[in-house]
C-alpha positions as CSV (number, residue, x, y, z in Angstrom):
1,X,103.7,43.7,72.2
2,X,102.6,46.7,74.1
3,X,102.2,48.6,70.7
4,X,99.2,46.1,70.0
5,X,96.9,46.5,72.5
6,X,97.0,50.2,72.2
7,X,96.7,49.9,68.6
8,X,93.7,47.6,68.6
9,X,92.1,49.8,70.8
10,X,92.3,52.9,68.6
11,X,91.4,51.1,65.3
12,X,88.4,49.6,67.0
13,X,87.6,53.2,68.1
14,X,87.6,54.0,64.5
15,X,85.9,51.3,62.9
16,X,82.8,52.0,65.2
17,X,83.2,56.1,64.6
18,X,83.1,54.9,60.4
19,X,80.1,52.8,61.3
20,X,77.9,55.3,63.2
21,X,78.4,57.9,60.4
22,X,77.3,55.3,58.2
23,X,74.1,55.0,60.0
24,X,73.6,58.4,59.9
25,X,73.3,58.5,56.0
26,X,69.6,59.5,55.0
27,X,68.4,59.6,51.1
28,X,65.0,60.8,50.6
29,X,61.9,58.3,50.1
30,X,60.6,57.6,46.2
31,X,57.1,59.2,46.4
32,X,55.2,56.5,45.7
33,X,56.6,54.2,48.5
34,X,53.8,53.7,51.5
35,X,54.2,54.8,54.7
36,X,52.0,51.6,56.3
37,X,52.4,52.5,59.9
38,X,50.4,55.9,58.9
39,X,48.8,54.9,56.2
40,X,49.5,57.2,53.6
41,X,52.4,57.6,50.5
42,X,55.3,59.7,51.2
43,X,54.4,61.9,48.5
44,X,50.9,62.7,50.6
45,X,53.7,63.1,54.1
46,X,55.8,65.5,52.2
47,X,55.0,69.0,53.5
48,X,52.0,68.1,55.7
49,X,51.7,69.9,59.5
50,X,53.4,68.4,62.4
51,X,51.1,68.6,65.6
52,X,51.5,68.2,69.6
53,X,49.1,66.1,71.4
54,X,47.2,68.8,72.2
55,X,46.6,69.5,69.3
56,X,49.1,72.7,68.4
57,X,50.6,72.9,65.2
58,X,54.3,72.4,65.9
59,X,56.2,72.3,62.4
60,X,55.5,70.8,58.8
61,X,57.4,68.0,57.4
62,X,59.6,68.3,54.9
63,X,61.4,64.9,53.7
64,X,60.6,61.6,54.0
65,X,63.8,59.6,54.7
66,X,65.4,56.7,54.7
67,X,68.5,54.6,54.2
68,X,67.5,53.6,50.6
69,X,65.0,55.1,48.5
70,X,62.7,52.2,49.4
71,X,62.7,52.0,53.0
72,X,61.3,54.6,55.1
73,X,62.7,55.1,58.6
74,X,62.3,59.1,59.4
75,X,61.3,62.8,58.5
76,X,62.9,65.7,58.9
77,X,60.7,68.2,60.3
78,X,60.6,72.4,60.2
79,X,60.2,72.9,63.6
80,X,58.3,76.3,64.7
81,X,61.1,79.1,66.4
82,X,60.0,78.5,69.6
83,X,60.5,74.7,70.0
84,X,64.5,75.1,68.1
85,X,66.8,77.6,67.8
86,X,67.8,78.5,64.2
87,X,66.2,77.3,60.8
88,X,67.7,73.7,61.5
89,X,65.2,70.6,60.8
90,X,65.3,67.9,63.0
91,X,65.2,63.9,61.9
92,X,62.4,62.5,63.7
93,X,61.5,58.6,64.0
94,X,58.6,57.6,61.6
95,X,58.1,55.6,64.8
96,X,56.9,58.6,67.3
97,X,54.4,59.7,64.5
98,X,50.5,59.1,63.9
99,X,47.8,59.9,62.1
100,X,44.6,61.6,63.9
101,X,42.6,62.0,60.7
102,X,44.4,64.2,58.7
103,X,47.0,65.3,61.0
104,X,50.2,64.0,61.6
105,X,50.6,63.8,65.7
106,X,54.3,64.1,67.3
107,X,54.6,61.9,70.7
108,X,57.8,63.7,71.7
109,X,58.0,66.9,74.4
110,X,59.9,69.7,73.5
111,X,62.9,68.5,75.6
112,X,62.6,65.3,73.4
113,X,62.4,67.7,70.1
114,X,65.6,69.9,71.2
115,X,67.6,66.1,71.5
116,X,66.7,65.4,68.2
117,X,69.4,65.0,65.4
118,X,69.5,68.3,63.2
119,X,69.5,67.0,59.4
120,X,71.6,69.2,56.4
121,X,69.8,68.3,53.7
């Protein structure tokens, strides 16, 4: 009886580890799906500049993800040298994007962009 508790425990443990990898599975966006919270196709996102609010060019985009081909969720974004260390791209949110214009605006600080998750494409 005392083997079980401990034993749940652990395989719960590992169940939810399985799971969060599983979240953290990204496949790259058919280029004729639509972005509709900015308005354009991820073909037209694909490689466009990444600015602050200011108005600085901060990186360039250079996936559109998701977790199917279908549904959009993210890009992973070349970030300049002096925001990250290393050639790393980071997965940001299509939610902390807009579009001003032409220009794809980032609402995250630099302390925000160093948190970000680093994707291996």
């Amino acid at each position: 009886m005392t083997f079980a508790k401990p034993a749940a425990f652990l395989l719960a443990g590992l169940l939810s580890t399985t799971a969060a990898f599983a979240q953290a599975a990204y496949v790259e966006i058919d280029d004729a799906v639509m972005i509709p919270a900015l308005n354009v196709t991820a073909d037209a996102l694909d490689d466009m500049d990444v600015y602050d609010a200011a108005g600085t060019k901060i990186g360039d985009i250079e996936e559109v993800l998701g977790t199917t081909a279908q549904a959009p969720t993210s890009v992973s974004v070349d970030f300049e040298d002096d925001l990250v260390q290393g050639d790393d791209d980071r997965v940001v949110p299509l939610e902390s994007l807009t579009m001003d214009g032409q220009r794809v605006v980032l609402a995250l600080d630099a302390a925000a962009i160093t948190q970000l998750t680093v994707y291996d494409d």
